[in-house]
C-alpha positions in Angstrom: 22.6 69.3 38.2 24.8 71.2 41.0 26.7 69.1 43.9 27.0 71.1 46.9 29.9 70.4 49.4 28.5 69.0 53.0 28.1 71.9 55.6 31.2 71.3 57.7 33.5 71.0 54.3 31.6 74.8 53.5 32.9 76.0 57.3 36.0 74.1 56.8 38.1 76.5 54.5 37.4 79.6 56.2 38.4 78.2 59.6 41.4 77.2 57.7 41.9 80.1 56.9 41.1 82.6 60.0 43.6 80.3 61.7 46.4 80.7 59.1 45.6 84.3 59.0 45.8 84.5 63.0 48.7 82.0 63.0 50.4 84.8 60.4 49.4 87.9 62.6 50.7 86.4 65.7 54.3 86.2 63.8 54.0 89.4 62.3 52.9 91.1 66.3 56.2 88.3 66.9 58.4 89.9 64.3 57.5 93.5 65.5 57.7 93.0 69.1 61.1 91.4 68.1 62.2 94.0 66.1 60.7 96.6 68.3 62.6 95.3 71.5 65.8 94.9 70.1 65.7 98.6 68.2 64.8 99.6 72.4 68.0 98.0 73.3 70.4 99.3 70.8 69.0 103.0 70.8 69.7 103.7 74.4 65.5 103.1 75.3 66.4 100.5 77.5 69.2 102.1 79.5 67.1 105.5 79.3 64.4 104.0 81.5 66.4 102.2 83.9 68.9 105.4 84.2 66.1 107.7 85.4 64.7 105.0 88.0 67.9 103.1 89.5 69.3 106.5 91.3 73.2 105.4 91.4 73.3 102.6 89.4 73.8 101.8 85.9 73.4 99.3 83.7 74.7 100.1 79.8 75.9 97.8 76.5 76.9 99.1 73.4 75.1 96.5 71.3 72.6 94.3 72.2 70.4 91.3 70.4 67.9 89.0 71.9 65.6 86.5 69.8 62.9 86.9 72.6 60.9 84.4 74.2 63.4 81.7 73.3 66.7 82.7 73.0 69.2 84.3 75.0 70.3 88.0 75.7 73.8 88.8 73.9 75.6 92.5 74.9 78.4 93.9 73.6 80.4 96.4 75.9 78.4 95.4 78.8 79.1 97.6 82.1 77.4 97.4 85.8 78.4 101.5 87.6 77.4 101.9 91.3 78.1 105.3 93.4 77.7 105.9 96.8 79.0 108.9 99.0 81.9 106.5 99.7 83.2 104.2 96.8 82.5 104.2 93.0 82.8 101.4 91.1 82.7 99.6 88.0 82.4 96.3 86.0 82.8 96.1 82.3 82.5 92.6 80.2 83.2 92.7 76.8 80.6 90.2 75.7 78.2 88.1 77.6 74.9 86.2 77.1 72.4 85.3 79.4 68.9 84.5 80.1 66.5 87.1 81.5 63.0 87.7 82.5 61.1 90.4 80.1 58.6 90.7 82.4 61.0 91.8 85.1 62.0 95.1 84.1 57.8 96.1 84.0 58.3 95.2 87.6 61.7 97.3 88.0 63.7 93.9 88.5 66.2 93.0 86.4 66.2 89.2 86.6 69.2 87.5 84.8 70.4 84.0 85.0 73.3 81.7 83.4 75.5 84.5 82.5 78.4 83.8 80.5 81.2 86.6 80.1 84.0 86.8 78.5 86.8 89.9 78.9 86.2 91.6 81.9 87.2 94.3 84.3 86.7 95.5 87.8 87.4 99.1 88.8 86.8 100.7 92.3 88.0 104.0 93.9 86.7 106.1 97.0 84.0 108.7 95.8 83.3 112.2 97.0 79.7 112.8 95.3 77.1 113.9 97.9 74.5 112.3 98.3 71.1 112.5 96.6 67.9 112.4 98.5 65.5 109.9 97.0 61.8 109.9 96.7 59.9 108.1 99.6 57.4 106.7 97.4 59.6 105.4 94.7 60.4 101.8 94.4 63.7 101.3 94.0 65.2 98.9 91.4 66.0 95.0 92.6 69.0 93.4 90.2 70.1 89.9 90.7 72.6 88.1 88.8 72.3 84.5 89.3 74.6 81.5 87.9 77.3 84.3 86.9 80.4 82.9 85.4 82.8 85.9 83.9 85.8 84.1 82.0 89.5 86.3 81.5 88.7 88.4 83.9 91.6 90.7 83.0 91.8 93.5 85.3 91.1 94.2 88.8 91.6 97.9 90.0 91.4 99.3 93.2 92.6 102.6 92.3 96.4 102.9 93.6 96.6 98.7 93.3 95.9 96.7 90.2 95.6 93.0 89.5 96.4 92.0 85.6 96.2 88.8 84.1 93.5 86.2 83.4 91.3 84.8 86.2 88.0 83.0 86.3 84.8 84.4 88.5 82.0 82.4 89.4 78.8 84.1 91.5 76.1 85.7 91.7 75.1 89.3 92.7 71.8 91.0 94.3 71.2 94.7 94.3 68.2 96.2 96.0 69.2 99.8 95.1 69.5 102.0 98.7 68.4 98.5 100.4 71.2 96.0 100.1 73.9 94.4 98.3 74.8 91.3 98.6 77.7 89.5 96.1 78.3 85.6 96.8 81.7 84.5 94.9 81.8 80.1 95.5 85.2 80.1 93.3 87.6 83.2 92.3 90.8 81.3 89.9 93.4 82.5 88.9 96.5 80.6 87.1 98.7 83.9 86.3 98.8 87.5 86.9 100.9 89.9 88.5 100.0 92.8 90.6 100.5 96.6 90.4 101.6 100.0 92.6 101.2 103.1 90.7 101.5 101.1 87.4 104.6 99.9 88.6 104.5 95.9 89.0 105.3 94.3 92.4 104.3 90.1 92.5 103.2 87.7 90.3 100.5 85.7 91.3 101.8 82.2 90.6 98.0 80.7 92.1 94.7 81.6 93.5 92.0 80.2 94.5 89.5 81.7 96.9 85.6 82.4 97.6 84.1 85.6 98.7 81.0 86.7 99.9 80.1 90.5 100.6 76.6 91.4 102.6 76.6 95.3 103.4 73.3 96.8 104.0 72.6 100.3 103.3 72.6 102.7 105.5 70.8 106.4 104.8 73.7 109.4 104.8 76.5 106.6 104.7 75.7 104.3 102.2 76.2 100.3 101.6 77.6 99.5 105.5 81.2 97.1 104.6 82.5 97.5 107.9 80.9 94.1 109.1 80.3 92.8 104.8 83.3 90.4 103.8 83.8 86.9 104.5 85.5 84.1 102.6 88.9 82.5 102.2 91.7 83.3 99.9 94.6 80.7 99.0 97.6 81.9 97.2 101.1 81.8 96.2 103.0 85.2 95.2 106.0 86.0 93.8 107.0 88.8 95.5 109.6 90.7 92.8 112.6 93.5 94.1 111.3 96.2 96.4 113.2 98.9 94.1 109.7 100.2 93.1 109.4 101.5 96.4 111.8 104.3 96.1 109.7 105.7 93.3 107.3 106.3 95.7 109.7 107.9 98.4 110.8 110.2 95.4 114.8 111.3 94.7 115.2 113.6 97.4 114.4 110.8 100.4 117.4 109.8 102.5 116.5 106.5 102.1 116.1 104.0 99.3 115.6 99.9 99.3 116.6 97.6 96.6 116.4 93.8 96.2 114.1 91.3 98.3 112.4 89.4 96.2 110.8 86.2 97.9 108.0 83.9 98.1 104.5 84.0 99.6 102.1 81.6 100.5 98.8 83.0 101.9 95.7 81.2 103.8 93.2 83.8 105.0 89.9 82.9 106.1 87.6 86.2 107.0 84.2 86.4 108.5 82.5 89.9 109.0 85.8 91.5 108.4 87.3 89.4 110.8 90.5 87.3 110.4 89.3 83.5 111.5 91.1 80.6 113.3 93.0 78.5 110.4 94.4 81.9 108.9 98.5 81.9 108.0 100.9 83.1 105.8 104.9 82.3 105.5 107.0 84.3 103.2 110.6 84.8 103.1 113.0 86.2 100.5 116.4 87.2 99.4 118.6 89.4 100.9 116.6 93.5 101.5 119.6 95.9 101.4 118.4 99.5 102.6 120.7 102.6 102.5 119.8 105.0 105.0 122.3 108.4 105.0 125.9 106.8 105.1 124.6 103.5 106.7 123.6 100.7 104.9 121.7 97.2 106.2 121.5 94.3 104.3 119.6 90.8 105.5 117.7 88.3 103.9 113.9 88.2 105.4 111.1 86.0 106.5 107.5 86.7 108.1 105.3 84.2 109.5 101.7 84.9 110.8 98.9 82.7 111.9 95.9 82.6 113.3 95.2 79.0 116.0 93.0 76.4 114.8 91.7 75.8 117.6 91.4 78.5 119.8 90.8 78.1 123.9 89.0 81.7 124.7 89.2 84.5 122.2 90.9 83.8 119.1 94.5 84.4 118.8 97.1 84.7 116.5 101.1 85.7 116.2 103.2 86.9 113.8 107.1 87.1 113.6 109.0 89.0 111.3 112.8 88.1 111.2 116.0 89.5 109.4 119.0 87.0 109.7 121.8 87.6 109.3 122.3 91.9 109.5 124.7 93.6 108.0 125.2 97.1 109.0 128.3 98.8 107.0 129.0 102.6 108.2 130.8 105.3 105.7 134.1 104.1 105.8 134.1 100.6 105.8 133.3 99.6 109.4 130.3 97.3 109.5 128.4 95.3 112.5 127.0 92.0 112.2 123.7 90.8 114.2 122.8 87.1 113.7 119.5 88.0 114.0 116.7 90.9 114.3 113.1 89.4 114.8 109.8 91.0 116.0 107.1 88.9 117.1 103.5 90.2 118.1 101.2 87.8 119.7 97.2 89.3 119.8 94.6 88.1 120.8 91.0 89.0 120.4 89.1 91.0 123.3 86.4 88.7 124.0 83.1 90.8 123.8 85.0 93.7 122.6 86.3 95.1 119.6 89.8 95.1 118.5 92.7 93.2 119.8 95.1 93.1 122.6 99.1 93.0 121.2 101.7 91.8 123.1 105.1 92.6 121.1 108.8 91.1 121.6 111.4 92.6 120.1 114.8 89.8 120.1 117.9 91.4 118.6 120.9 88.4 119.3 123.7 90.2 120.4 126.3 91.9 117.3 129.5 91.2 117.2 131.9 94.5 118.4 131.8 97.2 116.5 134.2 100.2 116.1 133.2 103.6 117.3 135.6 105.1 115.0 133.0 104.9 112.6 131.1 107.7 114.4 134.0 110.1 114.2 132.8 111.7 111.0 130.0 112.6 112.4 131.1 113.2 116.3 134.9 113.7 115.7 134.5 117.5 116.6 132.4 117.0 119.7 134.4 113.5 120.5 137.1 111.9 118.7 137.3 108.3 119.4 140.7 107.1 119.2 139.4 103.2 120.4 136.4 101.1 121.6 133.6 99.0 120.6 130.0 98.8 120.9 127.5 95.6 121.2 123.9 95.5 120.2 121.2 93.5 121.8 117.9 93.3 122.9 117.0 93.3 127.1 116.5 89.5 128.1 113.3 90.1 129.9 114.1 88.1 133.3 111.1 85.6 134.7 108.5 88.3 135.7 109.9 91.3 133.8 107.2 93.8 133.1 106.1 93.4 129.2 107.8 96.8 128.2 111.4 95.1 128.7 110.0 93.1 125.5 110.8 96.1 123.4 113.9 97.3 124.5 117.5 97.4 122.8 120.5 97.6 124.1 123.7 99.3 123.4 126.7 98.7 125.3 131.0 100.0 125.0 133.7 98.7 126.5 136.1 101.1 127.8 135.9 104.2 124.8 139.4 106.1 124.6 138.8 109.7 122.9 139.8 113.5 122.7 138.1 116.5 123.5 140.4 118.6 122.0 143.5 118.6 124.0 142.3 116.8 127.0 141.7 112.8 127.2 138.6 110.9 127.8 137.9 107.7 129.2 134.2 106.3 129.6 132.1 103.6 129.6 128.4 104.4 127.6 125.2 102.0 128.1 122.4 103.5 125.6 118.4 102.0 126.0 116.3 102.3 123.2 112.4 102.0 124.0 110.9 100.6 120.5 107.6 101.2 121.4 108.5 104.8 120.6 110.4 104.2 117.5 108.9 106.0 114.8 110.3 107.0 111.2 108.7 109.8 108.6 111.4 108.9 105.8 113.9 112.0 106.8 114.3 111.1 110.8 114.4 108.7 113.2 112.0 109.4 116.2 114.2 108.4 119.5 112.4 109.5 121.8 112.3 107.7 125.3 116.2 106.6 124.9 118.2 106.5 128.2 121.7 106.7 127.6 124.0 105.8 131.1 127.7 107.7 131.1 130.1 105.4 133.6 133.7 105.6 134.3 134.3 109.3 133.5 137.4 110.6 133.3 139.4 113.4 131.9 142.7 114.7 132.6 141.9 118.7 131.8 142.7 121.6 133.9 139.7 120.4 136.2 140.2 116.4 136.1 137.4 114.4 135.8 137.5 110.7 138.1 135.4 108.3 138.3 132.2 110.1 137.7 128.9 108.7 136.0 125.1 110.4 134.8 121.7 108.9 133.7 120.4 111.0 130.9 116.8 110.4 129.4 115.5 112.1 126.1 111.7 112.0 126.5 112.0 114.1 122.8 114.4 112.9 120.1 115.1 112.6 117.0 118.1 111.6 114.8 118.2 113.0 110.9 120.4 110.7 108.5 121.4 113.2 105.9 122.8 115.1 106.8 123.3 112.7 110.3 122.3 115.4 113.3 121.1 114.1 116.8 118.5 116.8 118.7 117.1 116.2 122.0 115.4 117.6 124.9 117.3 115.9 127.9 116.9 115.2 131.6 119.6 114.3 133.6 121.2 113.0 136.9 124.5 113.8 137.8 126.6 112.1 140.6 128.2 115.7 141.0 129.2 118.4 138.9 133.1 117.7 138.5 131.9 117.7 134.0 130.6 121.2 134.9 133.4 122.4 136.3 135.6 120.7 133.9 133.5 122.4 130.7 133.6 126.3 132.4 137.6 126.0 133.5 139.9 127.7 131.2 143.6 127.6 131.0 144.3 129.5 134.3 143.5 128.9 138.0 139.8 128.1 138.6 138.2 131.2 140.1 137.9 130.7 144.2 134.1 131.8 143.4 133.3 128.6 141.7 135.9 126.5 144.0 132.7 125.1 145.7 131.2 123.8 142.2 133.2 121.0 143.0 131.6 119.8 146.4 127.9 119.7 145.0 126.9 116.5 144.6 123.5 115.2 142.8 122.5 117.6 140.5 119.5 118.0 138.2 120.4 119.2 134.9 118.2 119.7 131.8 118.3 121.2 128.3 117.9 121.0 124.6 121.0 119.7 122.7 122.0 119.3 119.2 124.9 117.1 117.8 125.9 117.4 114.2 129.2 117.3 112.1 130.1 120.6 113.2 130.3 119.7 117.1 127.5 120.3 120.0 125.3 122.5 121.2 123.5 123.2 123.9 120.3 125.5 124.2 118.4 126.2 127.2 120.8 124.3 129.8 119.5 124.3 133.2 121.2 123.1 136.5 120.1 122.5 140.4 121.4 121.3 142.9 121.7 122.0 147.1 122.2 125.5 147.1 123.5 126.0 143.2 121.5 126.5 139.8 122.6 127.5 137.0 121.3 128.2 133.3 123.0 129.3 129.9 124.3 128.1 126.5 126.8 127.0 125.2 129.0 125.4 121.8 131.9 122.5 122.0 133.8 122.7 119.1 136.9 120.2 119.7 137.6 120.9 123.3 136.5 124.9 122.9 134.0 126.3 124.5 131.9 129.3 123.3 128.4 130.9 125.2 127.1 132.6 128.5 126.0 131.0 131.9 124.7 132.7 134.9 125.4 130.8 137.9 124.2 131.3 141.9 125.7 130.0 145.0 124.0 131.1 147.8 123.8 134.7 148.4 125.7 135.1 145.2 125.6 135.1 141.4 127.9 135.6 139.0 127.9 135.5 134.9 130.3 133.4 133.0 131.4 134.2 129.4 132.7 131.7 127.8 135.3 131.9 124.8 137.9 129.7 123.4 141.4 130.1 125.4 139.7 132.8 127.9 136.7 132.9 130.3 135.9 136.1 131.7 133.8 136.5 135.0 130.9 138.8 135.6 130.5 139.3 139.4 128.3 143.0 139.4 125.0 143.1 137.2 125.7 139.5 136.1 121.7 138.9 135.2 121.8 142.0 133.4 124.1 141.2 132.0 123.5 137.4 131.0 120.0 139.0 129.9 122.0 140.7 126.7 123.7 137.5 125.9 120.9 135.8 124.0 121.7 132.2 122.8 122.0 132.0 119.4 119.9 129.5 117.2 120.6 125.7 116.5 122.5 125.3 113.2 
């Protein structure tokens, strides 16, 4: 007799079976799908696919694992490259996990969230690539980086400047390719690193903590728009080490080198849309800065305060003041002035509706103590040789009402200066104005241009004596060279009368009865190109006019001798001068012939 099982025992087993059979097909389609999405990743599938549709942008890794749905995406050699026609850049992380959405890249999005990175770097530099025209009817890739915290981040480089160290990044980031990008940093750290110039290393960062957040939309023939992008606060406190790396960069040959400095700075900046907010400061100060310009050197310690108000009534304002104290000039041979203190202070405020900013600058130099002009006599001893006097430098005390360009003017003022001019004496008194709104310096000059300088109490006891007499001079062109040191200006000048003339174009003998009169002109216009260097002064292109009188030439001073041509009219009459040490000769027929053959010779 057979026993058969009930009917649902019979349909029992097999069920069991399909469903361990399904059960084991699902983990083999598991296993390959597994398998097959992690060979995609490490055989450059991946990247392949996303190269060819994200247009600039690219994501790579140089190993890759992911136990898909439920774990977490692990790269190796993980970098994130943008271009645009105006800045490349790139991040690398050395390893990082994360959670993203499969799904996603079908849709061209890569979605990633809770990154965790460890070893990183940040490069950016401006970029020349043209740019590419894109498909209309592409869709362009979306990439957004959320809950992103990047640990060591060991390198920041922004081409010519570098950050190394360790600091930590939290953020996130979202990249609509050729639409938008938008980066959002609640907390940048940092509890070391230093910061590089051309590899050369020029402050530690002793702290840092700040937030960032960058917005720039993209704009078609000009790429992602950061005119208007950054916003956020940075706090930090730098070392600032010796400013000798600078002369690397102003190379052997420069006239000009810088060596010590080192200080302390304390930053605050708060930014919105690219725009310095109320709250902003910085103070900084440091050890003494000792520059060597040609045979001069200046050596001060240094501080610099800026800061924007808090609390602003109108436009936002803020000031900054930069101040040497105490100066120490020393000359070539041992002379020196001292000026208690040189400070420059700019106060701007904000043009309200407008763009930009409206500066108001000061310039306060408290006056030196006395200096002695002898230490010019290398340099001017053939043109002038100062046998005594001092000098005084100071800034213009704008009276109540002044106009603001008295704010940024410096003063130089003698006492009664005692020379030679070769064999003849000279007393005078000298007041020189410097306009430092046209200050300017390229590394082998000093721009000078604007300077008034005021001769008073003239006198010389040559053949033609000199009393009493003054001139206003003003170089609206100049320039002063420090090595070797040579002065060359275009000048304008007023002249009480033209006793100096006289007194330059008088030889030894009698003065001719044909420029007797010279002496009786008064207020004479005189201009001209001159150039002052070791080797005495010349004088190109000299033109003179007064009531009845002109006159035009060249000539060279070489300790009280005189060398060129001058063609001078009185009147009715003209007559040529030539000029030569110990003898002047007179040229009464033909004189502009002949002061048309004596061409001036070029400056040295």
């Amino acid at each position: 007799m057979t026993v058969s099982p009930p009917p649902d025992v019979q349909d029992a087993a097999p069920r069991g079976r399909r469903w361990r059979r399904a059960a084991l097909w699902a983990a083999v389609a598991v296993a390959v799908l597994e398998v097959a999405l992690n060979v995609a990743l490490n055989t450059g599938v991946t990247q392949a696919i996303m190269g060819r549709a994200t247009d600039r942008t690219r994501l790579t890794w140089e190993r890759a694992w992911w136990l898909w749905p439920v774990g977490r995406l692990h790269l190796k050699g993980f970098t994130l490259t943008q271009q645009d026609a105006n800045v490349w850049w790139k991040v690398e992380v050395d390893a990082l996990e994360a959670g993203m959405s499969l799904t996603g890249l079908l849709r061209k999005r890569v979605d990633v969230d809770g990154i965790d990175g460890h070893g990183a770097r940040f490069h950016l530099e401006p970029s020349g690539a043209p740019e590419e025209p894109s498909s209309p009817s592409s869709k362009p890739w979306v990439i957004h980086l959320r809950d992103v915290t990047l640990h060591q981040v060991r390198e920041l480089d922004f081409s010519r400047v570098r950050f190394e160290g360790a600091l930590d990044v939290t953020g996130t980031l979202n990249l609509q390719s050729r639409e938008r990008l938008q980066v959002d940093l609640p907390s940048v750290r940092v509890a070391e690193g230093f910061i590089a110039v051309d590899g050369k290393r020029v402050a530690r960062l002793e702290s840092l903590d700040s937030r960032a957040r960058l917005d720039a939309p993209f704009q078609a023939d000009k790429g992602y728009d950061l005119s208007q992008a950054l916003g956020g606060q940075v706090k930090t406190r730098i070392d600032v080490l010796p400013l000798d790396w600078i002369n690397d960069l102003l190379g052997e040959s420069a006239p000009v080198s810088l060596h010590g400095g080192a200080g302390r700075v304390d930053l605050d900046v708060r930014m919105e849309r690219n725009t310095l907010e109320p709250g902003s400061q910085l103070k900084a100060s440091g050890e003494a800065l000792d520059l060597r310009a040609g045979p001069m050197r200046a050596r001060a310690p240094w501080s610099l305060q800026a800061a924007m108000a808090p609390e602003p009534k109108g436009p936002p304002s803020g000031s900054l003041r930069l101040a040497f104290a105490p100066v120490h000039v020393t000359g070539p041979k041992g002379h020196d002035l001292e000026v208690p203190e040189v400070a420059l202070t700019v106060q701007a405020r904000r043009r309200e509706g407008q763009s930009g900013l409206d500066l108001a600058p000061e310039l306060r130099v408290a006056k030196s103590k006395p200096l002695d002009l002898r230490v010019l006599n290398p340099w001017l001893g053939q043109t002038l040789e100062i046998d005594s006097g001092h000098v005084t430098v100071r800034s213009e005390e704008p009276s109540q009402g002044a106009k603001a360009r008295n704010t940024l003017e410096l003063r130089m003022d003698t006492d009664l200066v005692s020379g030679r001019m070769g064999p003849n004496k000279v007393l005078l008194r000298a007041e020189v104005e410097v306009d430092a709104r046209n200050l300017s310096w390229d590394m082998t000059e000093l721009g000078l241009s604007g300077t008034t300088l005021r001769l008073r109490d003239v006198s010389s006891n040559g053949n033609v004596p000199i009393r009493a007499w003054s001139g206003t001079f003003t170089l609206p062109r100049a320039s002063l060279s420090l090595s070797p040191t040579v002065l060359r200006a275009r000048f304008a000048s007023q002249l009480t009368d033209t006793q100096p003339i006289v007194a330059l174009i008088t030889s030894s003998r009698k003065l001719p009865g044909f420029l007797t009169s010279l002496l009786n002109i008064p207020k004479v216009e005189v201009t001209g190109e001159v150039q002052i260097d070791e080797r005495g002064l010349q004088l190109r292109e000299l033109k003179a006019k007064g009531e009845g009188f002109s006159l035009q030439g060249h000539l060279d001073l070489v300790q009280g001798n005189i060398t060129g041509a001058l063609l001078a009219s009185l009147g009715a009459v003209t007559g040529g001068i030539e000029l030569r040490p110990g003898k002047h000769d007179l040229h009464l027929l033909n004189a502009t012939e002949w002061f048309k053959g004596q061409p001036a010779p070029p400056f040295r």
